[in-house]
C-alpha positions in Angstrom: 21.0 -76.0 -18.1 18.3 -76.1 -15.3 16.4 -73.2 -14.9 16.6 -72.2 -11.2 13.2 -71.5 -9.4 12.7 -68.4 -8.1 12.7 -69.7 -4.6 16.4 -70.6 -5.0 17.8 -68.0 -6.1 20.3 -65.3 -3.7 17.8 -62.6 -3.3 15.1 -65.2 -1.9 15.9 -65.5 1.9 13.8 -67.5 4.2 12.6 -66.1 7.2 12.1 -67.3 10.5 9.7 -70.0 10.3 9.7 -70.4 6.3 6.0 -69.3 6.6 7.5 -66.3 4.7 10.7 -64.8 2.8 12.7 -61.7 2.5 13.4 -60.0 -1.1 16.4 -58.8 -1.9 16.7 -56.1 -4.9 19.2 -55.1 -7.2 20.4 -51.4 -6.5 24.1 -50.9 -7.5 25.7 -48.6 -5.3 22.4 -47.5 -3.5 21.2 -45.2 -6.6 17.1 -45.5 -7.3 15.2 -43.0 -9.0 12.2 -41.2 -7.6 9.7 -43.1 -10.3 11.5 -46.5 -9.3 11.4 -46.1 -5.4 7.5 -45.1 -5.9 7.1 -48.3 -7.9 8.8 -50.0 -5.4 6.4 -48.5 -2.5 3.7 -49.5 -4.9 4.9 -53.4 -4.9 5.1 -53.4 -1.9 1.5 -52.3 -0.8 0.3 -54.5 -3.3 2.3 -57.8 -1.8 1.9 -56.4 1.7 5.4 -56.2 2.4 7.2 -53.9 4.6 10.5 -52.6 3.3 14.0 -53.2 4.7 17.2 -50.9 4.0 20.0 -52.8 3.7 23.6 -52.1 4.8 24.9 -52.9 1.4 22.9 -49.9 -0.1 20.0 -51.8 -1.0 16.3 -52.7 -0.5 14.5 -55.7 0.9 10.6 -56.2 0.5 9.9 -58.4 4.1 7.3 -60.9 4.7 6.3 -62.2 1.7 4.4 -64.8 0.7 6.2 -67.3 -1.3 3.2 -68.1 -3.6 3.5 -64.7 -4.8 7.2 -64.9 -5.3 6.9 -65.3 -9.2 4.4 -62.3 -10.1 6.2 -59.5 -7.5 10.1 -60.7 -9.1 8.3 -59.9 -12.7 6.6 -56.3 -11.2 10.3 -55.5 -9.5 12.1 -56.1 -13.3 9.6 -54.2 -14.6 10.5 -51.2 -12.1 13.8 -51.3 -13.1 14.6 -52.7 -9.5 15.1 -56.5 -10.2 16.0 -59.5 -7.5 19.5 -59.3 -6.3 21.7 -61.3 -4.7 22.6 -63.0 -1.4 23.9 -66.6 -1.2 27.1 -67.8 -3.0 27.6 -65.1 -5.7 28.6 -61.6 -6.6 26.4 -59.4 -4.4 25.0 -55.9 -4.7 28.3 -53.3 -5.4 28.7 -50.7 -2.7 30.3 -47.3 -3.5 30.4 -43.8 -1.8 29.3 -40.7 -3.3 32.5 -39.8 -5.0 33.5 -37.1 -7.1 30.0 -36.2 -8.2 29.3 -35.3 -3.9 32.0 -35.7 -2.0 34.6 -33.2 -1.6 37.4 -35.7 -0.2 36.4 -37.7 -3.2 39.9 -38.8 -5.6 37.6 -41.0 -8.4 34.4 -41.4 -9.5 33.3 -44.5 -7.4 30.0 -44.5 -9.0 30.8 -44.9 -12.4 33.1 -47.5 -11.5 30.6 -49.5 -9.4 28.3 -49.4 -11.9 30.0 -51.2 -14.4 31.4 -53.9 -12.1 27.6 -54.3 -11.3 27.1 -54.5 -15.2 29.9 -57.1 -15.7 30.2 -59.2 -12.7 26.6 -59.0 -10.5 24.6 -61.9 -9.4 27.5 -64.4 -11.0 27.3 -67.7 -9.3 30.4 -68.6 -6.7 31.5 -71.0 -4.3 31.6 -68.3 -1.7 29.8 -65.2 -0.8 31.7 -62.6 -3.0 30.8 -58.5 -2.0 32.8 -55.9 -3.5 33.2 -52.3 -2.3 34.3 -48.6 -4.0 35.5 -45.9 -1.7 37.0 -42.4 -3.7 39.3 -41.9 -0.9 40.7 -43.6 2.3 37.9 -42.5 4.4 36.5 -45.7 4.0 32.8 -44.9 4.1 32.0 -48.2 2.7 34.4 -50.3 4.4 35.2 -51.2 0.9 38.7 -53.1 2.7 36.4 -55.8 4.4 35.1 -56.7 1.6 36.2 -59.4 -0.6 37.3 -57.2 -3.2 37.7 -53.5 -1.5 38.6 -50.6 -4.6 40.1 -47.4 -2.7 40.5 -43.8 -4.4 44.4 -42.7 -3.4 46.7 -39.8 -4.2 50.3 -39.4 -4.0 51.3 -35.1 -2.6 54.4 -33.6 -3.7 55.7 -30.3 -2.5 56.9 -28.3 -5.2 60.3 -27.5 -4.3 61.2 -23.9 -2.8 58.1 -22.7 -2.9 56.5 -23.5 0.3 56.0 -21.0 3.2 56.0 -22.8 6.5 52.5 -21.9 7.2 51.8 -25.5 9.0 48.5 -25.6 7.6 48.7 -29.3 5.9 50.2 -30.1 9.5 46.7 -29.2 11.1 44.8 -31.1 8.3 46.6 -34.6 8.5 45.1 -36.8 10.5 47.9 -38.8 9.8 50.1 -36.5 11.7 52.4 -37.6 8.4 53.8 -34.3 8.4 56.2 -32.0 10.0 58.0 -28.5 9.9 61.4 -28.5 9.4 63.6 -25.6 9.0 60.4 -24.2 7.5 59.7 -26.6 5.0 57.1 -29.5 5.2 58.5 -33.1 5.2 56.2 -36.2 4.2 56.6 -39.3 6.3 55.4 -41.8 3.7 55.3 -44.7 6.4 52.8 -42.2 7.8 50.7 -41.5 4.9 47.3 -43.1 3.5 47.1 -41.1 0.4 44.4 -39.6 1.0 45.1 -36.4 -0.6 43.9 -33.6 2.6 46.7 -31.8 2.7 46.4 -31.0 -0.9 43.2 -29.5 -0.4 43.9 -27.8 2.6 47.4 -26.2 1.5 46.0 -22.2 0.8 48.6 -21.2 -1.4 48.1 -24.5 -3.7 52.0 -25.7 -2.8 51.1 -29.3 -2.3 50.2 -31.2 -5.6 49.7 -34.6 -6.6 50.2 -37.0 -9.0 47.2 -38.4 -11.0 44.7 -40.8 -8.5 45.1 -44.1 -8.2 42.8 -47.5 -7.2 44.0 -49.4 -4.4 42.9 -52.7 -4.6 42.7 -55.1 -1.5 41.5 -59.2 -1.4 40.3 -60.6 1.5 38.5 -58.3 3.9 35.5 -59.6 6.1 33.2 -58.2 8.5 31.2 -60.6 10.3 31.8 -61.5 14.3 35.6 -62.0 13.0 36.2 -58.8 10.7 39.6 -58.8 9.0 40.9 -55.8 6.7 41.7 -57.1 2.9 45.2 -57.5 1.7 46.2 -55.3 -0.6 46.9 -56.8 -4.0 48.2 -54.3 -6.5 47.4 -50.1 -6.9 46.4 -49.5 -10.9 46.3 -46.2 -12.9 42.5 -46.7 -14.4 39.1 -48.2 -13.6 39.3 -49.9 -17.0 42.7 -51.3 -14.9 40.5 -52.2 -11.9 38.2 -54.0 -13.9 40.9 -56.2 -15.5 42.2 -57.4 -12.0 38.7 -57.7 -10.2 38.2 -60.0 -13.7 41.0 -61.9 -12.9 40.5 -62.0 -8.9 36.9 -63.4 -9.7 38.0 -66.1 -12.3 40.9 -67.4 -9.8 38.2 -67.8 -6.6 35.4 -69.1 -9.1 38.3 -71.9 -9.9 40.0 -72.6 -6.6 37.6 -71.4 -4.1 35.4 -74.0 -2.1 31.8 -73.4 -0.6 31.0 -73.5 3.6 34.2 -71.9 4.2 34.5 -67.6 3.8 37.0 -66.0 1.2 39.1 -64.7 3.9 39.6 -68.0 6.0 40.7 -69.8 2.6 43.5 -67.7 1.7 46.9 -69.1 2.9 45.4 -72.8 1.6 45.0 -71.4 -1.8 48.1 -70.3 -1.6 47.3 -66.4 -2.3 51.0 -64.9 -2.4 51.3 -66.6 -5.4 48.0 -65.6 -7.2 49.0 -62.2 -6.1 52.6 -62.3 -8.1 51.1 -64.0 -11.2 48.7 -61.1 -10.9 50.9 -58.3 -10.8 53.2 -60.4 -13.4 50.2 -60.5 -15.9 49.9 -56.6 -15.8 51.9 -53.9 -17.7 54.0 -52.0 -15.7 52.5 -48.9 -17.1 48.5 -50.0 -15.8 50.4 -49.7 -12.2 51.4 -47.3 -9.7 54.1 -48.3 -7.2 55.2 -47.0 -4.1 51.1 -47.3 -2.3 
């Protein structure tokens, strides 16, 4: 196999000109630690770079010399803050704060990020390929127009004749899913997102909810066209999620075709049907139905 020079590879971008390029690092879902962003500050005074933060959580050293390319992508591994990825391959994972932060948060979107960044990063593709984690349906990512988008969800349940009336979840939802009727709350689950506020909000702890869930959408795009992913299938676990983003990646890396985006290749490969032998492959205890 040929080794690729470093000036070809995804986290190499030319700038305008050539005279210089733009390096992109690895940072999976944003997270550095102080002793790796002072290296980085470090490389970059000693390349005489300035430093670029990325939308997709990460860092780019800008305006650097391309004869130097191969000494400052050794000093960034060493940091611990390697070159990432760009072009035609599994870019840098994005993920929210989740549960560790976030108090809307339904899973732990870090954890989960990083292992897709363990098990899928920087692999080669015949399209761009970006995926996304949000904990909840607050979408701070904008994990749905992604390629793959991975969304924290909840199902509420009022227990039965316990509830008071108050109206409080009826202030929270943004949804307006919810109503008072004859002093009891009714759900309009054409209404709902699942995004689990009017658990939080209820103040005498009526409103529960069945275990999270990951929603799971192929197909989003931003871009001067954006489109909102399709949603594929909603699974129980991440070790779920990483079984269909495995099988997602395998089917575009097969029938996908370069100079044409994910998104605006979909009906020609003929997705519905990818989407059922998906769903057929998995045990109908890894899912959730209903989302």
């Amino acid at each position: 196999m040929r080794k690729v020079p470093i000036y070809e590879k995804g986290g190499v971008i030319s700038e305008l000109g050539a005279e210089y390029c733009t390096v992109r690092l690895r940072i999976p879902a944003g997270l550095i630690t102080l002793d790796q962003m002072e290296g980085v500050v470090t490389i970059a005074r000693k390349y005489q770079a300035d430093v670029h933060l990325t939308t997709r959580q990460t860092m780019e050293l800008v305006h650097v010399d391309p004869v130097k390319l191969e000494s400052l992508v050794s000093d960034l591994a060493e940091n611990g803050t390697p070159i990432g990825a760009e072009k035609a391959e599994i870019v840098n994972i994005t993920a929210c704060p989740g549960t560790e932060r976030c108090r809307y948060a339904m899973v732990d979107s870090i954890s989960l990020a990083k292992t897709l960044d363990e098990k899928f990063f920087g692999k080669e593709m015949p399209v761009k390929f970006r995926i996304a984690v949000s904990s909840c349906p607050n979408s701070c990512v904008s994990e749905r127009l992604n390629e793959i988008g991975i969304t924290g969800v909840v199902r509420p349940y009022r227990v039965p004749g316990t509830c008071t009336g108050c109206g409080t979840c009826v202030q929270y939802c943004k949804e307006k899913a919810i109503v008072i009727k004859n002093g009891q709350i009714v759900l309009d689950e054409g209404k709902c997102v699942h995004c689990g506020m009017c658990i939080q909000s209820c103040p005498f702890h009526i409103i529960k909810s069945e275990p999270a869930a990951y929603h799971i959408t192929i197909g989003g795009k931003r871009g001067r066209h954006p489109r909102v992913g399709y949603h594929v299938v909603t699974v129980k676990t991440p070790e779920t999620v990483v079984k269909v983003v495995e099988l997602v990646v395998k089917w575009v890396y097969r029938k996908a075709w370069s100079d044409s985006l994910l998104p605006d290749q979909l009906d020609i490969l003929d997705f519905e049907s990818f989407k059922k032998e998906l769903v057929a492959g998995l045990d109908e205890e890894e899912m959730v139905t209903g989302y």
